[in-house]
C-alpha positions in Angstrom: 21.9 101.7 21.1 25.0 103.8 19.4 25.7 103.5 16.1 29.1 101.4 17.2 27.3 99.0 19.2 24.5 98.6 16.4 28.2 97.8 14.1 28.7 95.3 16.6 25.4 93.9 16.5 25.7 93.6 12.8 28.7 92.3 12.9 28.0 89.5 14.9 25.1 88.5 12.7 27.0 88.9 9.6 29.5 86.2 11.3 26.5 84.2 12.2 25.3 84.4 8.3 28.9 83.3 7.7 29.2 80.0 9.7 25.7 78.6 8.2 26.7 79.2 4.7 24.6 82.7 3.9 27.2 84.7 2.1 24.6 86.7 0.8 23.2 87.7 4.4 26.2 87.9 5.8 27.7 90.5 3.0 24.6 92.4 3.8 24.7 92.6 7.5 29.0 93.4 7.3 27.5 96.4 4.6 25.1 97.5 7.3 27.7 97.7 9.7 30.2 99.5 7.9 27.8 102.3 7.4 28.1 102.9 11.4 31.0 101.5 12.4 33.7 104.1 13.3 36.7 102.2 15.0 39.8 101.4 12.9 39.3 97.6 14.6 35.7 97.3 13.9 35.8 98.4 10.0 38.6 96.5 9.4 36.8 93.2 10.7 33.8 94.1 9.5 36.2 94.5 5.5 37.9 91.6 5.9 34.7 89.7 6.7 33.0 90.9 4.1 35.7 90.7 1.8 35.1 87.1 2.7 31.6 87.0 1.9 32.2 88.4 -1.4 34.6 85.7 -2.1 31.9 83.3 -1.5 29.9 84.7 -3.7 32.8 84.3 -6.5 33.1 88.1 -6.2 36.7 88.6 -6.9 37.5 91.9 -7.3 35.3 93.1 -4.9 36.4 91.1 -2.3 40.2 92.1 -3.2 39.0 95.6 -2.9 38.0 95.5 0.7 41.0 94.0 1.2 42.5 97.5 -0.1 39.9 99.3 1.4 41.3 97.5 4.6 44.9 98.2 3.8 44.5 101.8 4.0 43.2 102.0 7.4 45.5 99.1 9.1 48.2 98.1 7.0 50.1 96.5 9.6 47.1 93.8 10.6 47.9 90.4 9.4 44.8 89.7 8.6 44.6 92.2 5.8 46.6 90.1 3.8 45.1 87.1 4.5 42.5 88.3 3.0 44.0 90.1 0.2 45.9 86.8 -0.8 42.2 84.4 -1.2 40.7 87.5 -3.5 43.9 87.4 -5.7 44.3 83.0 -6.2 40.3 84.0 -7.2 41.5 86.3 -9.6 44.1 84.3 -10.7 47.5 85.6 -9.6 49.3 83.3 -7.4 52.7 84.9 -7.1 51.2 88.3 -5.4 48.9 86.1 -3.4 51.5 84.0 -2.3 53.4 87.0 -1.6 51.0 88.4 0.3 50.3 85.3 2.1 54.1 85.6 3.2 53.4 89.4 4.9 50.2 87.8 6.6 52.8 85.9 8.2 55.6 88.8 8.6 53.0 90.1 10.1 51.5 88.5 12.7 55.1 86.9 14.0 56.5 90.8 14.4 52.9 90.9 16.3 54.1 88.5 19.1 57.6 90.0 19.2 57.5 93.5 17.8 60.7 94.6 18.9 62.6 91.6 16.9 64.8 93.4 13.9 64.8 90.1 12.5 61.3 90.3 12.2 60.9 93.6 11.3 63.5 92.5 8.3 61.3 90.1 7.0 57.8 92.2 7.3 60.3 94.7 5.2 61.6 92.0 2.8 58.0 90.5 2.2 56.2 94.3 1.5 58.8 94.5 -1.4 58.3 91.0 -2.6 54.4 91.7 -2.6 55.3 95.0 -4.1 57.8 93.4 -7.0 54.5 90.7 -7.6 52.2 93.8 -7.9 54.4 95.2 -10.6 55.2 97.8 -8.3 58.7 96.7 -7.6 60.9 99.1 -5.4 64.3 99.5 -5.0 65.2 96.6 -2.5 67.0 93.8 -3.9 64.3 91.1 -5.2 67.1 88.0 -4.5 67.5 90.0 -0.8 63.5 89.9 -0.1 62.9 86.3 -1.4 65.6 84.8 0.9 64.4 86.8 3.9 60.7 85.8 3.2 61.8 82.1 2.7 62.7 81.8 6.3 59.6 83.5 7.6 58.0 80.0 8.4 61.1 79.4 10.9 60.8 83.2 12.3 56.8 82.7 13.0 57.7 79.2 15.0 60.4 81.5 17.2 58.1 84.0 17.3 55.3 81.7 18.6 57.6 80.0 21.3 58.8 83.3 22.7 56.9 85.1 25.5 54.3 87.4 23.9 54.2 91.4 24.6 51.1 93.2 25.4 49.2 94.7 22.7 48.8 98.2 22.6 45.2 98.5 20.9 43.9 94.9 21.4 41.7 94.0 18.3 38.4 93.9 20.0 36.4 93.3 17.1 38.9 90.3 14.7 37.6 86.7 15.0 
């Protein structure tokens, strides 16, 4: 067995660990895994998952910094932020997680119509209201990103009716 089939293998336990409760197990098989896993898809799931394990083990900042570490290597995946989002309300800062719970779902309505420049506004519009709750404000209008980000809920339901598009790199790991 290959070291990325072993990361899948591990991976799959570590979600196992998950669903019965074992936060501890599974944090330690998603550990395992990362050491082998190579693919962009598989260390991302196998961050995010263990971001959520650490989260149920009341491990904040850890769990926030897989989400980071998760970021870096797919900033566009929805789920990243999900993620990011439950390790910040831990740590006590609503407005970036809220924010960040808004680009989750930028995110993943551009995913089922990418070429929408509607949607592609608002994934803009909520980066720089996540950024402006960070502290790391750029120079897009803060009054311009909240309004766009307020009517994400109504783009995600279009988004969701509409016919979706292929995916280009299908996430063969995510759950």
């Amino acid at each position: 067995m290959g070291d990325e089939d072993a990361a899948k293998r591990l991976f799959a336990l570590g979600t196992q660990a998950a669903r019965e409760g074992d936060h501890a197990g599974s944090h330690e098989h998603f550990t395992q895994g990362l050491a082998l896993a190579s693919s962009v898809e598989l260390r991302s799931a196998l961050l995010t998952s263990r971001s959520a394990a650490l989260v149920g083990l009341g491990r904040w900042e850890d769990a926030l910094g897989d989400g980071e570490a998760c970021q870096k290597i797919r900033p566009s995946w929805a789920r990243t932020f999900e993620c990011k989002a439950t390790a910040l309300e831990g740590l006590g800062r609503p407005r970036e997680a809220e924010a960040s719970r808004h680009l989750s779902s930028a995110l993943a309505a551009l995913k089922q119509d990418p070429k929408n420049d509607e949607l592609r506004a608002n994934v803009k519009a909520a980066r720089a209201l996540l950024a402006d709750a960070a502290g790391k404000s750029t120079a897009v209008d803060t009054k311009y990103a909240q309004d766009t980000v307020a009517q994400l809920p109504q783009a995600a339901d279009a988004a969701a009716s509409a016919p979706k598009a292929p995916d280009a790199a299908p996430d063969a790991a995510a759950s």
